[in-house]
C-alpha positions as CSV (number, residue, x, y, z in Angstrom):
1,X,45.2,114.3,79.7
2,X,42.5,112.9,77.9
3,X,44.3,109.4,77.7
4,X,44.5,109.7,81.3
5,X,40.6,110.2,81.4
6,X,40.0,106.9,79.4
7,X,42.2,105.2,80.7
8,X,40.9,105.9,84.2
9,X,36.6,105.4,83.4
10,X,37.8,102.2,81.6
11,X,39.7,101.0,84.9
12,X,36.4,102.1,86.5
13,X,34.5,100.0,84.2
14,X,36.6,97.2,84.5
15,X,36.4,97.5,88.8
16,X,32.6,97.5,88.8
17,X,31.9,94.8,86.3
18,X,34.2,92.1,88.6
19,X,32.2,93.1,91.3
20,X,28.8,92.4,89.4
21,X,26.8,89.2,90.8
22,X,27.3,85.8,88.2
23,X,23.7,84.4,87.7
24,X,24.1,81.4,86.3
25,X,21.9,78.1,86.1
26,X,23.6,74.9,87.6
27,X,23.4,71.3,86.0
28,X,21.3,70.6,89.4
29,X,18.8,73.5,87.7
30,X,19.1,75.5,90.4
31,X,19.6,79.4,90.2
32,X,23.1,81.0,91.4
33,X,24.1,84.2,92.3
34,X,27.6,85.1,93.4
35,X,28.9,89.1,93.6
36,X,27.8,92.1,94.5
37,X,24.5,92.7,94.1
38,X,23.5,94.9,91.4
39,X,20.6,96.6,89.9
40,X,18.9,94.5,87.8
41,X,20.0,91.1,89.4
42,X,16.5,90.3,90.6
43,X,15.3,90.3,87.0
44,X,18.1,88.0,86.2
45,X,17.0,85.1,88.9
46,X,13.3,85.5,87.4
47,X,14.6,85.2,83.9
48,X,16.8,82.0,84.7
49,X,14.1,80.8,86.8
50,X,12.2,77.9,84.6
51,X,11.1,75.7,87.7
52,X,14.5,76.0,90.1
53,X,14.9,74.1,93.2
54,X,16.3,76.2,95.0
55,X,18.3,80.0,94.7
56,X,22.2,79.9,96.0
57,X,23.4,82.7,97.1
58,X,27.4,83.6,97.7
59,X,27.4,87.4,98.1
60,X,29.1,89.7,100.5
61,X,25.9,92.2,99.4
62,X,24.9,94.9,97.1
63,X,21.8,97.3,96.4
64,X,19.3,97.3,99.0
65,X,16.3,97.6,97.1
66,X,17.6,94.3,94.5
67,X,18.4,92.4,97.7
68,X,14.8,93.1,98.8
69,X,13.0,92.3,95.5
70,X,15.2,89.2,95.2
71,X,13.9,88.5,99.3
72,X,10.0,88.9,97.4
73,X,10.7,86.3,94.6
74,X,11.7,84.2,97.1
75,X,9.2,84.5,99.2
76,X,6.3,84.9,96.0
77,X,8.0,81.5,94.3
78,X,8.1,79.5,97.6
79,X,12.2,79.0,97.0
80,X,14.2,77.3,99.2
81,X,17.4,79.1,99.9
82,X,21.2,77.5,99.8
83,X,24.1,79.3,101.7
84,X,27.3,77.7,101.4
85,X,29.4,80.6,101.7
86,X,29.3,83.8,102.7
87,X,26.2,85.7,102.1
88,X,26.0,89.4,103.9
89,X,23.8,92.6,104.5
90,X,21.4,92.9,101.0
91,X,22.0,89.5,100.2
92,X,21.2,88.1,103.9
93,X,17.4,89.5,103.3
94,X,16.1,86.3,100.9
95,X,18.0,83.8,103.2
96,X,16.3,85.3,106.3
97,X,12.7,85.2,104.5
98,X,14.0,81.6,103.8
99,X,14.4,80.6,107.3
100,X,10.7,81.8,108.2
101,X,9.6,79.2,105.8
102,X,11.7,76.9,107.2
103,X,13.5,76.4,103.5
104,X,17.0,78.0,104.1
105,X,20.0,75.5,103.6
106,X,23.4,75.6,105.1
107,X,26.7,74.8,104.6
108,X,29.2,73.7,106.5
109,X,31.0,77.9,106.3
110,X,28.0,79.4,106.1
111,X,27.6,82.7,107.3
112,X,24.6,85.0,107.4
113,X,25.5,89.1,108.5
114,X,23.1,92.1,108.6
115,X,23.4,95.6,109.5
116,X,21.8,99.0,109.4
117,X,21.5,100.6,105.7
118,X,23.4,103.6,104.7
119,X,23.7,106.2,102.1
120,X,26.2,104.9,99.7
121,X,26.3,108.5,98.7
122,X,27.6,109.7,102.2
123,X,28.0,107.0,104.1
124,X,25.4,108.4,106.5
125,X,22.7,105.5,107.9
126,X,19.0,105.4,106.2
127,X,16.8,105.1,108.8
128,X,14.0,105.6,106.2
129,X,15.8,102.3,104.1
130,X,16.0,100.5,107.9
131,X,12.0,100.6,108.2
132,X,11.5,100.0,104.6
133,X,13.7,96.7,105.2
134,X,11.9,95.6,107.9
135,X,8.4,96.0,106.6
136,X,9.5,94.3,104.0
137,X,11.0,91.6,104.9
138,X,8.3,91.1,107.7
139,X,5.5,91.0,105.2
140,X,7.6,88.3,103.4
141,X,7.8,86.5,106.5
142,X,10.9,86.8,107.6
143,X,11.7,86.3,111.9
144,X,11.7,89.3,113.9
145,X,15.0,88.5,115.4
146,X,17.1,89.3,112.5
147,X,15.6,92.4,112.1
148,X,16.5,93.5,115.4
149,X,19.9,92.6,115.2
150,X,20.1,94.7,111.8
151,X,18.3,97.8,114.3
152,X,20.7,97.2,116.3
153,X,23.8,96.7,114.3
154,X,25.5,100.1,113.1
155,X,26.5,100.1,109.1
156,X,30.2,100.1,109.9
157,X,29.2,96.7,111.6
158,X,28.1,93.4,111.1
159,X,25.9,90.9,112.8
160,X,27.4,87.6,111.5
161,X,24.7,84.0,112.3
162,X,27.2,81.0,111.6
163,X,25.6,77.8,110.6
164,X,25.7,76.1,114.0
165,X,23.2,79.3,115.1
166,X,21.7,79.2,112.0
167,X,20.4,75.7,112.6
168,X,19.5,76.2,116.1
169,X,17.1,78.8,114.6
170,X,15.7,76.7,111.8
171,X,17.4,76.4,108.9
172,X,18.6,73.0,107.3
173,X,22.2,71.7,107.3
174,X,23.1,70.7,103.5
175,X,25.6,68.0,103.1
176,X,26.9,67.9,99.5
C-alpha cells in the first residue's frame, strides 16, 4: 500500500512538472515561455528579463492571476508580444494587451482563444475572476472586443482569433 502511495504522488509529480511553462532566454535575447502557466512564471519573465525584445509566448494557458500579472509586465515594460503557435485563455491576456499597443506579432499558425474563467476547484465559472480580468486587462489597455468575446464565451468553450483576424485587428505578421 504505501509503495502504491509513492509511486502514485511521484507520477503526480512527474504529470505536473511536464506541464510547467519553459522560460528560457533565446540567442535573439528575447524571453520564451512555453507550458502551462504556473504560479510563479511571471517572476520568471521579470528575472530573465535584462532588456528583451520581445516575450514569446506558446501556451495552451494556466493560472489566471500569473497570466494577468504576466499581461501587467507587459504592458509596464512596453513588450512587444510574438505568437507563433498556439497561445490560449490565461496566456491570450498579454498578447491581447499587446495588440492595444499595437506590438503583438504573428505567425503564420497563430492562434489567440479566450473564454470565461472557472473554478478549477469545481469546474463552476468565476464571474468574480471574469470582472477581475476585464478590469484588468482594460487598465492595461487591452481592446474591448476580446473581452466580450471572453463574456461571451462559456469555460467549456473557446473563442479562437487566427492570424488572418488577428491582423485585420492590428497585430503584425512576423516572417521568420
Amino acid at each position: 500500500m504505501c509503495h502504491k502511495l509513492i509511486l502514485g504522488i511521484i507520477l503526480a509529480l512527474i504529470i505536473v512538472d511536464a506541464r510547467a511553462a519553459e522560460v528560457t532566454v533565446k540567442p535573439s535575447g528575447s524571453i520564451r515561455l512555453a507550458g502551462w502557466i504556473n504560479d510563479g512564471d511571471d517572476i520568471k519573465i521579470a528575472r530573465a528579463n535584462h532588456g528583451a525584445p520581445w516575450l514569446e509566448l506558446d501556451s495552451t494557458g494556466g493560472d489566471v492571476e500569473t497570466g494577468l500579472n504576466i499581461a501587467d509586465y507587459v504592458h509596464k515594460r512596453k513588450l512587444a508580444v510574438l505568437v507563433t503557435d498556439e497561445c490560449l485563455s490565461a496566456c491570450a491576456y498579454a498578447a491581447f494587451v499587446a495588440i492595444g499597443a499595437h506590438r503583438l506579432l504573428v505567425g503564420d499558425a497563430a492562434v489567440l482563444g479566450i473564454h470565461q474563467t472557472y473554478d478549477t476547484a469545481s469546474g463552476d465559472p468565476s464571474p468574480s475572476w471574469d470582472r477581475e480580468v476585464v478590469r484588468r486587462l482594460k487598465r492595461a489597455g487591452a481592446p474591448l472586443w476580446p473581452l466580450r468575446d471572453m463574456l461571451n464565451t462559456t469555460s467549456d468553450s473557446m473563442r479562437m482569433y487566427g492570424r488572418d483576424e488577428l491582423v485585420e485587428r492590428g497585430a503584425l505578421p512576423w516572417v521568420k
